[in-house]
C-alpha positions in Angstrom: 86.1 84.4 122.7 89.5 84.3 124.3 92.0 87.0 124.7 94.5 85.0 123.4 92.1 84.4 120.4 91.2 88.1 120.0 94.8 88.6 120.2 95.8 86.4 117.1 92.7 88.0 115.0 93.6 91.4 116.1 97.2 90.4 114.7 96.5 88.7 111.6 94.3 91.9 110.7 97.3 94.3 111.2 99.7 91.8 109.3 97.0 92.0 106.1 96.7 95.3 106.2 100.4 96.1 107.1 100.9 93.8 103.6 98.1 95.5 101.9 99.6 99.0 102.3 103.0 98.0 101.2 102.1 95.7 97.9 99.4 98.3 97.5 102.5 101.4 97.5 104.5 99.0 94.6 101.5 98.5 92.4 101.4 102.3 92.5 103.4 103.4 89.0 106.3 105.3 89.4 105.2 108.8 88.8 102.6 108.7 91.4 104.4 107.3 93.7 107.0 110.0 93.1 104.4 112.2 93.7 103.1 110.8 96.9 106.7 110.9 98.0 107.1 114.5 97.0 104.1 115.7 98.7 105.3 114.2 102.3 108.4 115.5 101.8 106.8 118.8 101.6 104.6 118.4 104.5 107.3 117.5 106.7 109.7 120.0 105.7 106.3 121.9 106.7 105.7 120.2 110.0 109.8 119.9 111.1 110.9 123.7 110.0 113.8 123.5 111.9 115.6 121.4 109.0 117.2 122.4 106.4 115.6 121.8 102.9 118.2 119.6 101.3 117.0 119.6 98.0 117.0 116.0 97.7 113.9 114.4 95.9 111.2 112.4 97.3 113.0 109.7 95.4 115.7 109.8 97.6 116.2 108.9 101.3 112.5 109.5 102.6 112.0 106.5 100.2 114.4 104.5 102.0 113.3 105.1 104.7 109.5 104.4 104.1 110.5 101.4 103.1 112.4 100.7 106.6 109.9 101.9 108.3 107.0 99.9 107.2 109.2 97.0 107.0 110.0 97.7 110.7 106.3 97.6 111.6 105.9 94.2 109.6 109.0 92.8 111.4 107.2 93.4 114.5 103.8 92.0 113.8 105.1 89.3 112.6 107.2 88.4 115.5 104.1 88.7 117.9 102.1 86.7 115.2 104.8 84.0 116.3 104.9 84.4 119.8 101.1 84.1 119.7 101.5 80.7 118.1 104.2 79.7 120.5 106.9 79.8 117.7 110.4 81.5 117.7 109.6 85.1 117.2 113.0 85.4 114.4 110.8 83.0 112.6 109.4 86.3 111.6 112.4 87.1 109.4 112.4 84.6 107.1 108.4 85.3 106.0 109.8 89.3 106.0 112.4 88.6 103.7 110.0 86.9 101.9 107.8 89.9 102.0 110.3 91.8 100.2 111.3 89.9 97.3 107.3 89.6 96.9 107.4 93.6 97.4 110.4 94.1 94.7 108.9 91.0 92.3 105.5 93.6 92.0 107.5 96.6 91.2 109.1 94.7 88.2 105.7 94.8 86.6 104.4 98.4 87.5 105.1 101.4 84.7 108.9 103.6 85.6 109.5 101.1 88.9 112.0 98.4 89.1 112.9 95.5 91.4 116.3 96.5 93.1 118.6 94.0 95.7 119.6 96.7 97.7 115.5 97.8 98.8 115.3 94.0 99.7 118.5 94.7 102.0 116.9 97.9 103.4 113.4 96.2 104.0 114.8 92.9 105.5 116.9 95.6 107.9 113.1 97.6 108.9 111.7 93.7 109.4 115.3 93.3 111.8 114.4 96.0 113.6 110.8 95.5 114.1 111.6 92.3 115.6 114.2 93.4 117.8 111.9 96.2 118.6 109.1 93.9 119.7 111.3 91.6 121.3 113.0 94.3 123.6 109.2 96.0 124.8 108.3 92.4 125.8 111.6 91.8 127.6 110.5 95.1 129.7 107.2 94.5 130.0 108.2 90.9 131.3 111.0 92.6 133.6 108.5 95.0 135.1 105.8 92.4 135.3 108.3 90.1 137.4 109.4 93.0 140.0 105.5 94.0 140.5 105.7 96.9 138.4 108.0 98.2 141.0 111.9 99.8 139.2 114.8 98.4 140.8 
């Protein structure tokens, strides 16, 4: 098997299970996943002692930004899912948007969660910056490929 092959499998795997753990997080009903929230809020107030204990919930911004991130790591798979397939890598934002309202659809359904807009805004954001993420490393790489590995 090719490495481009291996390359699109390896990819493909990481975009099912990238999908898997986020539908997987909005089947969860609300009070777990407050709990599971709560509990890593805990264990990095552990792990980063240096900051302050705000005193806001699980609930609030570490969800956010769970949500970014994962959506960030999404937005990047899926733009080298499409440069493997020698399509435009922004393709990738369209099927991530997608991913979202498919993520806050779910939620509608699950005990104490809701679908909200503004998640959708904050996960299309993470899939943004995934992408330009991804697209920025391969510039570099490219870059330092092209001068022989060798910093001008």
């Amino acid at each position: 098997m090719g490495a481009e092959k291996r390359q699109k499998r390896l990819c493909v795997a990481l975009l099912c299970l990238c999908l898997a753990f986020i539908w997987g997080n909005s089947l969860l009903p609300g009070e777990i996943s407050g709990a599971i929230s709560d509990f890593v809020k805990e264990l990095l107030l552990k792990i980063l002692f240096f900051l302050p204990d705000t005193g806001i919930s699980g609930g609030g911004l570490l969800r956010k930004l769970a949500h970014f991130t994962e959506f960030a790591c999404l937005g990047a798979i899926l733009a080298w899912l499409h440069a493997l397939l020698g399509q435009r890598p922004l393709w990738g934002l369209g099927w991530g948007f997608l991913a979202a309202c498919v993520d806050e659809t779910i939620q509608r359904f699950v005990p104490d969660r809701g679908p909200s807009f503004f998640d959708v805004l904050i996960d299309t954001g993470g899939v943004t910056l995934g992408i330009v993420l991804l697209l920025a490393g391969f510039a570099i790489h490219q870059k330092t490929k092209s001068n022989g590995g060798n910093e001008t």
